[in-house]
C-alpha positions, -999 to +999 in steps of 0.1 A: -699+019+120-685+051+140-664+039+167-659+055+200-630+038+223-627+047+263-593+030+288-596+042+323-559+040+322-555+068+294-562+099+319-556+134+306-559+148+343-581+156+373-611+176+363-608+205+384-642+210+399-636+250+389-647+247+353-685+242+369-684+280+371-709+309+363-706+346+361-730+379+370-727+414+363-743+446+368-755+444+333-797+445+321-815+426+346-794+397+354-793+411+393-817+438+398-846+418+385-829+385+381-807+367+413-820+404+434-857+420+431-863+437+463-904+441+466-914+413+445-940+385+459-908+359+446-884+377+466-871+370+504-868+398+531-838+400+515-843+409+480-835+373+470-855+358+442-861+320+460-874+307+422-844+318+410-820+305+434-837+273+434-829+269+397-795+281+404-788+253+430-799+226+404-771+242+382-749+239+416-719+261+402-689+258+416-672+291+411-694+327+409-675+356+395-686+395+399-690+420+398-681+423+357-674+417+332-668+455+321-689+472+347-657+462+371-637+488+352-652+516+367-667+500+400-653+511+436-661+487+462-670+512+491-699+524+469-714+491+477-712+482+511-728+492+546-767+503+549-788+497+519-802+528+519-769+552+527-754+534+495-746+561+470-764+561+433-736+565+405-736+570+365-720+537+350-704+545+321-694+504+309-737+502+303-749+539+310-772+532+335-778+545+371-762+523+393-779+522+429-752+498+444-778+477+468-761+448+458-724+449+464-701+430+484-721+414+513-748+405+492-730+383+465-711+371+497-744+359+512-756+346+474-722+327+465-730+312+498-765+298+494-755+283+461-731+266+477-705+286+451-666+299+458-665+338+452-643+352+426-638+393+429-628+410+398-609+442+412-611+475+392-576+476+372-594+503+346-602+532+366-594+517+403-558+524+424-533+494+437-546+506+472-577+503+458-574+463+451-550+458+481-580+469+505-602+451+488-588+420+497-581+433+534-621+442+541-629+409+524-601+385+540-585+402+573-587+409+606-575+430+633-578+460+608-598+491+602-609+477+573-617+446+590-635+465+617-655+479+587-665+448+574-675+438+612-697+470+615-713+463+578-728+430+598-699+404+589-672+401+618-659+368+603-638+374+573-654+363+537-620+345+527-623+351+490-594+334+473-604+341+439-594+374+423-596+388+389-565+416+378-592+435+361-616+426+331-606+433+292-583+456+293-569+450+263-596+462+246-608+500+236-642+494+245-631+492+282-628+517+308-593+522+316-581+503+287-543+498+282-515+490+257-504+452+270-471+468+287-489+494+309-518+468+318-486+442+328-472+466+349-501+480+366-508+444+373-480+431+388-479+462+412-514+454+420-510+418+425-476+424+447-499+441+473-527+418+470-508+393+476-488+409+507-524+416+522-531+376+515-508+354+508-531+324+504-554+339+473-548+334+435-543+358+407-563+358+370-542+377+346-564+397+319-557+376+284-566+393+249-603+391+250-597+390+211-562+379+195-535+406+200-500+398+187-479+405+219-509+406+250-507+372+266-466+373+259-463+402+277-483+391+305-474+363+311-435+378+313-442+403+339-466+388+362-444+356+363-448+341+398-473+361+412-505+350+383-520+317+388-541+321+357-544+344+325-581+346+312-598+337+277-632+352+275-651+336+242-682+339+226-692+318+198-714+336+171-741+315+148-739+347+124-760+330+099-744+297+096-772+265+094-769+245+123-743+219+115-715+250+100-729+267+133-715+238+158-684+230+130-677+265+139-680+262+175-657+230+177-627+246+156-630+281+175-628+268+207-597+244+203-577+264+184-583+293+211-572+270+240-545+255+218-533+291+211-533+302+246-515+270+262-488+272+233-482+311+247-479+296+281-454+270+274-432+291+250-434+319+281-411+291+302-425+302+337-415+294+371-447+286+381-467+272+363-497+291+348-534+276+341-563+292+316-594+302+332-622+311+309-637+337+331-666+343+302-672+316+277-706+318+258-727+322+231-737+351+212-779+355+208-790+369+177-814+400+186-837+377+161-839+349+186-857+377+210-839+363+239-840+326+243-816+299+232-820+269+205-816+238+210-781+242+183-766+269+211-775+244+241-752+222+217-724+247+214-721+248+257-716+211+253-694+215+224-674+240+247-675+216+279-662+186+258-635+207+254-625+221+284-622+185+298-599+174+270-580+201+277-583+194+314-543+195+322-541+235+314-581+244+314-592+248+356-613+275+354-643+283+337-671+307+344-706+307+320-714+341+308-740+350+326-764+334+349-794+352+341-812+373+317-782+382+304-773+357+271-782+336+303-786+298+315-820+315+331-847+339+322-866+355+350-895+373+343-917+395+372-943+362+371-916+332+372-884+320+352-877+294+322-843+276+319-828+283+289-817+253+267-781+257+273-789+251+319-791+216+309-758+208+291-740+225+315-764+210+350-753+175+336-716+179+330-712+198+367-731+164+379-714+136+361-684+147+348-660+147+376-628+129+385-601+121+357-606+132+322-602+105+294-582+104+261-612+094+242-603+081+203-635+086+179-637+074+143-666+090+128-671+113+094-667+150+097-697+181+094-698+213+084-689+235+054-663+244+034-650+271+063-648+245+088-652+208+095-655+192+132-663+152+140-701+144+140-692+131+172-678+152+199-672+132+225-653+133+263-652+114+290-645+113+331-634+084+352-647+083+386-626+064+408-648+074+440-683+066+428-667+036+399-683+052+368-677+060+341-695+090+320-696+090+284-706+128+268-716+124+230-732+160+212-742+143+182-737+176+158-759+165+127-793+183+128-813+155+110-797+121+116-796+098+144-760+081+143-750+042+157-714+041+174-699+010+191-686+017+226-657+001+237-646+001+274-607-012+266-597-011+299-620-016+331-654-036+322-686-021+321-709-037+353-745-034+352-776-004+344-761+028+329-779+060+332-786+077+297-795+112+300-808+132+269-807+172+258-826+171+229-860+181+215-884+186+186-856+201+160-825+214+163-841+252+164-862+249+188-856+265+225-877+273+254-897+300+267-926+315+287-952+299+266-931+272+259-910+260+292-902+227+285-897+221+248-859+211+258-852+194+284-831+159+295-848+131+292-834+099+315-836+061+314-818+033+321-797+012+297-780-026+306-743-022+299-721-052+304-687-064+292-665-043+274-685-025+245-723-019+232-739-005+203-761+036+212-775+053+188-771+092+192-801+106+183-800+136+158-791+171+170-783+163+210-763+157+239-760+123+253-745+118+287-738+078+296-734+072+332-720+036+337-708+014+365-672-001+355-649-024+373-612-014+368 
């Protein structure tokens, strides 16, 4: 019998609330035509797509990051703020498109806003100035300035107070704009983050990591920007690149540990004076041009998989932002008539909900899946203790694609005390996915189960996510 053991004493750490995150760039339609579609009958007088921002505030994420992602490499702020209509068009060079810069500043302001979501500003450390990124933060967060003033005339007198702010996006890599070698991006950054921090004492610093493993990157980071980062970055997608679907989630499972082991072993070994947390400012998955733009139910698995980890590694992983919210390899797919959700919304809309408070050291005893490449528990599990609301929440992605699996549960410390809530991401097989024609082929499924004493016997069913909800007495 596979075996999965929970103590409420065993804590890894607080789940910072930050990992609930998601991310939007200028990129394809995922805001011109997906969060922003001035003229259509789904729009407000704004330009704000209500169906979509309704589906956005079910996914309730915590954290929004703009504008890029690599459009931020070669974006100037200035382009996009005051009147609409006196906002200059520009060639982008990161997607080579037109760039009309109706949406800018204010507007993801007012958006972050109405999702209830914190703002996180990636500043231009490709082709952008330190001035550039100091007065940035002094339109968004001061007062008493001309840049202030500025903001005031543009129709916002009180200041935005954005505390999140991204040292630039990639540039490690020679697909960027502005890309550097690991020294001259280090530099560059610390100079930039001296005066961003002068103009605002009171925000916090990502630090670009190697968007793809580089020898000497995250060491030479983490060196110079030593007490002025608060974070470095890990962006991550995880390919299927012909795998079936159990080597596909085997795959995701081993990727994403060893990338967050690699990246907290750089931070220790770099002996800071303050300490340093990871923030996966883009963590997603790759979609096949075969899969002509929607999900399976095997990649809503993989956000689980990546989920389950970030709350094992909850101690060092605080920050985490889904790449991207729609349209784009997205959680939602807006089309001129309406929107589906894609099947990886749901992994991701239950986590945010349930998982919050402490993470648990959860022990599993189960058989392994994959291939010869790479081998991962049938049972990923993690697990939150909330002290506040006395539950306890159980998240199981059951990784086999054909076979429902028993597991005792054990509560070892604290004793289960009543109806649990069993919430289900699953659906016909493990490739099937959602669409226009199809809208709800995956979905969560909820009942209620009777837990009491200190273990029970679920069965997982094949090829899902299975988040358990239970009252416990400590």
């Amino acid at each position: 019998m596979n075996r999965i053991k929970l103590d409420i004493d065993r804590q890894v750490a607080p789940i910072n609330p930050r990992i609930y995150g998601n991310f939007i760039e200028h990129l394809g339609k995922c805001i011109y035509g997906g969060i922003f579609d001035e003229g259509s009958p789904l729009s407000d007088a704004e330009g704000y797509r209500l169906d979509v921002l309704d589906a956005v505030k079910r996914l309730a994420p915590t954290v929004l990051r703009y504008p890029g992602g690599n459009f931020a490499s070669g974006y100037h702020w200035e382009d996009g703020v005051g009147p609409r209509d006196s906002r200059p068009r520009r060639r982008e060079l990161a997607w080579h498109t037109i760039e009309s810069n109706r949406f800018g500043t204010h507007e993801f302001i007012d958006y972050a806003r109405r999702v209830g979501a914190e703002p996180c500003l990636c500043a231009n450390l490709g082709t952008g100035t330190i001035d550039e990124a100091a007065n940035w933060v002094e339109y968004c967060n001061g007062t008493d300035t001309r840049l202030a003033e500025m903001r005031a005339a543009n129709g916002s007198p009180e200041p935005f107070g954005v505390k999140l702010w991204d040292l630039g996006n990639e540039i490690d890599g020679d697909w960027q704009i502005g890309h550097k070698t690991a020294e001259e991006y280090a530099r560059f950054a610390l100079e930039c983050a001296k005066v961003m921090k002068w103009t605002d004492d009171s925000i916090q610093l990502v630090a670009c990591g190697d968007s793809a493993p580089l020898p000497h990157w995250n060491r030479a980071v983490l060196e110079h920007l030593d007490g002025w980062a608060d974070y470095i970055s890990v962006h991550l997608y995880v390919g299927r690149d012909g795998r079936d679907a159990s080597a596909y989630l085997a795959h995701a499972y081993n990727t994403i540990e060893s990338r967050i082991s690699r990246v907290e072993a750089q931070i220790r070994a770099a002996n800071m004076r303050r300490p340093v947390a990871i923030s996966f400012d883009e963590w997603g998955i790759s979609l096949p041009r075969t899969q002509n733009g929607s999900y399976t139910l095997a990649d809503g698995l993989v956000a689980a998989v990546y989920l389950n980890a970030f709350l094992r590694h909850a101690r060092v992983v605080t920050m985490a932002n889904y790449a991207q919210l729609v349209n784009v390899i997205p959680n939602i797919t807006a089309t001129p008539d309406g929107l589906f959700l894609q099947t990886t919304f749901f992994p991701i809309q239950l986590f945010r909900h349930h998982s919050l408070g402490a993470s648990l050291d959860v022990w599993v005893s189960c058989p392994t899946i994959g291939d010869s490449g790479s081998q991962a528990p049938v049972l990923d599990a993690s697990a939150a203790y909330n002290e506040e609301r006395h539950t306890l929440t159980l998240n199981v992605v059951n990784l086999h694609p054909t076979d429902a699996l028993d597991a005792t549960v054990e509560c070892q410390t604290g004793e289960l005390a009543g109806d649990a809530t069993c919430y289900t991401v699953s659906g016909p097989d493990v490739e099937s996915g959602n669409s226009a024609q199809h809208p709800e082929q995956v979905g969560i499924q909820e009942q209620s189960l009777p837990v009491t004493g200190s273990k029970f016997v679920h069965r997982f069913p094949a090829h899902s996510l299975t988040v358990l909800e239970m009252p416990v007495r400590a």
